[in-house]
C-alpha positions in Angstrom: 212.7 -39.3 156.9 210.4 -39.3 153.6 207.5 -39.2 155.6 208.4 -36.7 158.0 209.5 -34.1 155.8 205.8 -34.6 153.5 203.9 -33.9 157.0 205.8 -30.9 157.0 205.3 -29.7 153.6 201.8 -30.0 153.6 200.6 -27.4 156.5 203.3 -25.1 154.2 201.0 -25.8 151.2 198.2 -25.4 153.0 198.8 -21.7 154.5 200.6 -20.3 151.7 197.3 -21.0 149.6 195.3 -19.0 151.8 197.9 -15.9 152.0 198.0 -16.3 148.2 194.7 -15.0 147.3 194.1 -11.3 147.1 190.7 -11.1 146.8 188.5 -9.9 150.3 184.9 -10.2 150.9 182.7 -8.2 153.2 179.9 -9.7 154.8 177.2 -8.1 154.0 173.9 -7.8 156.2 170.4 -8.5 155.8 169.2 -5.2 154.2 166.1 -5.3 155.6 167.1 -5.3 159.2 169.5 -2.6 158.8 168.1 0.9 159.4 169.1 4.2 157.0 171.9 6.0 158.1 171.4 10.1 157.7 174.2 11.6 155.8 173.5 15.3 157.8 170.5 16.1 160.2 166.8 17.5 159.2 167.2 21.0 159.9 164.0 21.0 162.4 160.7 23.3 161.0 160.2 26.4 162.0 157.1 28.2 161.2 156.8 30.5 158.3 157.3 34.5 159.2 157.7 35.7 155.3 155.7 38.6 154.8 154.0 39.3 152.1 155.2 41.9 149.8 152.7 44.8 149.7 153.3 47.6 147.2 152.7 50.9 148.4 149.8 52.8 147.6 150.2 56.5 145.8 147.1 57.5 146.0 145.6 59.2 148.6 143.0 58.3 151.3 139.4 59.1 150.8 139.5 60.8 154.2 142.1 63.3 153.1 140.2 64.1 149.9 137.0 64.6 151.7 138.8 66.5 154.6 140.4 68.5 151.4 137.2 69.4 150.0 135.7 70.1 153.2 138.1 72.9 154.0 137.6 74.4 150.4 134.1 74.7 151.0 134.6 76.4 154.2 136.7 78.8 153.6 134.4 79.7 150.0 131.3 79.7 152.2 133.6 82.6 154.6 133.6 84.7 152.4 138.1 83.5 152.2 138.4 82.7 148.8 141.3 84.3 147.1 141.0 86.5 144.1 143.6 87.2 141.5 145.6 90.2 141.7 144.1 93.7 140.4 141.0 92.4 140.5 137.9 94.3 141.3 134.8 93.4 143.2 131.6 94.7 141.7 129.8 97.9 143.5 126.4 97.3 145.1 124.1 99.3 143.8 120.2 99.3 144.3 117.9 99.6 141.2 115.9 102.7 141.0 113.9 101.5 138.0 113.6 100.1 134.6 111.3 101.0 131.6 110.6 100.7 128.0 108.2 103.6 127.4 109.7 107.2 128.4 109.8 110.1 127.1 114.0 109.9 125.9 114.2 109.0 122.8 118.0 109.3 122.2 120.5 106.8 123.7 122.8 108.1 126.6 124.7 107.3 129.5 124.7 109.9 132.5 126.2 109.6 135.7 123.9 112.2 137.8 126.3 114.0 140.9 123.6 116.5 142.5 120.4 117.3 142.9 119.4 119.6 140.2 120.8 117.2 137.4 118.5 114.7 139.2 115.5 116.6 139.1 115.9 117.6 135.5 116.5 114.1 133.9 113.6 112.7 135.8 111.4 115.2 134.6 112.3 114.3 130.8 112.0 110.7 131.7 108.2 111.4 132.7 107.5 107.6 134.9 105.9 109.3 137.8 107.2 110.6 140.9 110.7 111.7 141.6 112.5 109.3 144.6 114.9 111.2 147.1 118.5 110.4 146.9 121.2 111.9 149.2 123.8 112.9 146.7 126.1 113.8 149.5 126.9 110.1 149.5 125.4 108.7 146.5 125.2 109.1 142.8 122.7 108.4 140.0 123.8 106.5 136.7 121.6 106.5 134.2 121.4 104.4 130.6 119.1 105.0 127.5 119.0 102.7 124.5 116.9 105.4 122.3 114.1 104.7 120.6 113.4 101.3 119.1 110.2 100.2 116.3 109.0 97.4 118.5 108.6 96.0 121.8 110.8 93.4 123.1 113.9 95.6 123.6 115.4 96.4 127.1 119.0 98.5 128.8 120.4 97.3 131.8 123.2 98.2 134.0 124.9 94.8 134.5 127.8 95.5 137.0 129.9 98.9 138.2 133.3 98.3 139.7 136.1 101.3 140.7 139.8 101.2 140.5 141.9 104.3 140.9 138.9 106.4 141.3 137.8 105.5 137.9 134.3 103.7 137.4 133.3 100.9 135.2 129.6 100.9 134.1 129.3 97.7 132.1 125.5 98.1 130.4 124.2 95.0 128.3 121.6 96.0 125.7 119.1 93.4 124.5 116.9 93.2 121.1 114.5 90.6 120.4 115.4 87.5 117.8 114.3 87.9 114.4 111.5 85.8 114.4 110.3 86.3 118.2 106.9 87.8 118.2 106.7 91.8 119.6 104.3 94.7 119.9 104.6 97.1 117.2 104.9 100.4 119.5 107.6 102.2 120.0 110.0 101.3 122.8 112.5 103.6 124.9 114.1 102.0 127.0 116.1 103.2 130.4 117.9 101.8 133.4 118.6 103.7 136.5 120.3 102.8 139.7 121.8 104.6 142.9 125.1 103.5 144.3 126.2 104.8 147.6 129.5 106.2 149.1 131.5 106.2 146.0 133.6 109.4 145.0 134.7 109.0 141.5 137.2 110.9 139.4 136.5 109.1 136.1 133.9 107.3 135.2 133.6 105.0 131.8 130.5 103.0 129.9 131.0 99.5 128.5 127.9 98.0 126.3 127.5 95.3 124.3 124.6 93.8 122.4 122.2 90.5 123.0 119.9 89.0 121.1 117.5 86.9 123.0 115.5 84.3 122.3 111.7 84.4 121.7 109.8 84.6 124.8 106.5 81.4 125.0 
C-alpha cells in the first residue's frame, strides 16, 4: 500500500512543478536568416513635375518699346504731331533782303500794305533796284536798327505768327561782343521780307537784343 501510493505521488510532484512556473520563453530565430518585415509600403517614385516658380516680369518687351518709338517717329515725320492748345504756327515768309549800309538812319518797324508805301521806303533805303510785289495778296514788313558806330551789327525778322487777325513780328537785334574786332564805319542796318495771303487787322513788333560772340 506504501509503495503504491509513492508511485502515485510522484507523477503529482512532477506536473505540478511544471504548471508552477510562470515564466514563458519564446524561441527566437536565427536573425540572420529572417528577412525585414515593412511596417507600411514604399509609396512607388514618380517623376518630378514641380515647376519652377518664375516671377513675373514688369517691364516691357524690347519689341514694344521699339514698335513705340517707331510709331512716334512716324507720325512726327507726317507732319501728326500734336501741338498745345492756342498755339500758333509761324508764317512763311520769303526774305527780300538784308543790309548794314542804307541810307535810314533811324530805327523803325513798318508793315508796308500798298504800293506807293513800297515805292517810297525803298527809295530812302537806296540798295538798288525796287522788286515787284503783288500787294493784293501780300505785304511788306520792314525793320531798322538805326545807325550804329561800327560794323558788326545786324536786324532780323526772326518769326511772324497771326491769331485773331493780329500779327506777331518777333525781330532779334544783334551787336558785336566787346572785345570782337569790327570796322569802324557806320552801320544801318535793315531786314525786309514779303509774306503772302495774310489780311491783318493788328499788327505788333517784339525785339530783343544779342550779343554775339567774336567772329575768327
Amino acid at each position: 500500500m506504501t509503495a503504491r501510493r509513492y508511485a502515485l505521488l510522484i507523477p503529482l510532484v512532477a506536473l505540478t512543478a511544471c504548471a508552477g512556473g510562470n515564466t514563458m520563453r519564446v524561441a527566437q530565430e536565427d536573425p540572420d536568416n529572417t528577412p525585414p518585415v515593412a511596417l507600411a509600403p514604399t509609396p512607388e517614385s514618380s517623376p518630378d513635375t514641380t515647376v519652377p516658380d518664375v516671377a513675373p516680369t514688369t517691364e516691357p518687351s524690347q519689341a514694344l518699346i521699339q514698335d513705340s518709338t517707331q510709331l512716334l517717329q512716324d507720325s512726327t515725320a507726317n507732319g501728326q504731331g500734336y501741338t498745345s492748345y492756342g498755339s500758333t504756327a509761324g508764317l512763311e515768309m520769303r526774305r527780300i533782303g538784308q543790309w548794314t549800309h542804307t541810307g535810314i538812319s533811324e530805327a523803325r518797324s513798318l508793315v508796308i500794305r500798298d504800293a506807293n508805301a513800297w515805292a517810297e521806303f525803298w527809295s530812302e533805303l537806296g540798295v538798288g533796284d525796287r522788286p515787284a510785289v503783288d500787294f493784293s495778296r501780300d505785304l511788306v514788313i520792314a525793320v531798322a536798327a538805326g545807325q550804329r558806330p561800327t560794323g558788326g551789327h545786324e536786324v532780323a525778322i526772326s518769326q511772324i505768327s497771326q491769331a485773331d487777325g493780329e500779327l506777331r513780328i518777333e525781330v532779334v537785334e544783334t551787336e558785336p561782343g566787346p572785345n570782337c574786332m569790327t570796322t569802324s564805319a557806320l552801320t544801318q542796318p535793315v531786314d525786309v521780307v514779303v509774306v503772302q495771303g495774310v489780311k491783318p487787322k493788328s499788327w505788333s513788333f517784339v525785339q530783343r537784343k544779342e550779343v554775339r560772340g567774336c567772329r575768327p
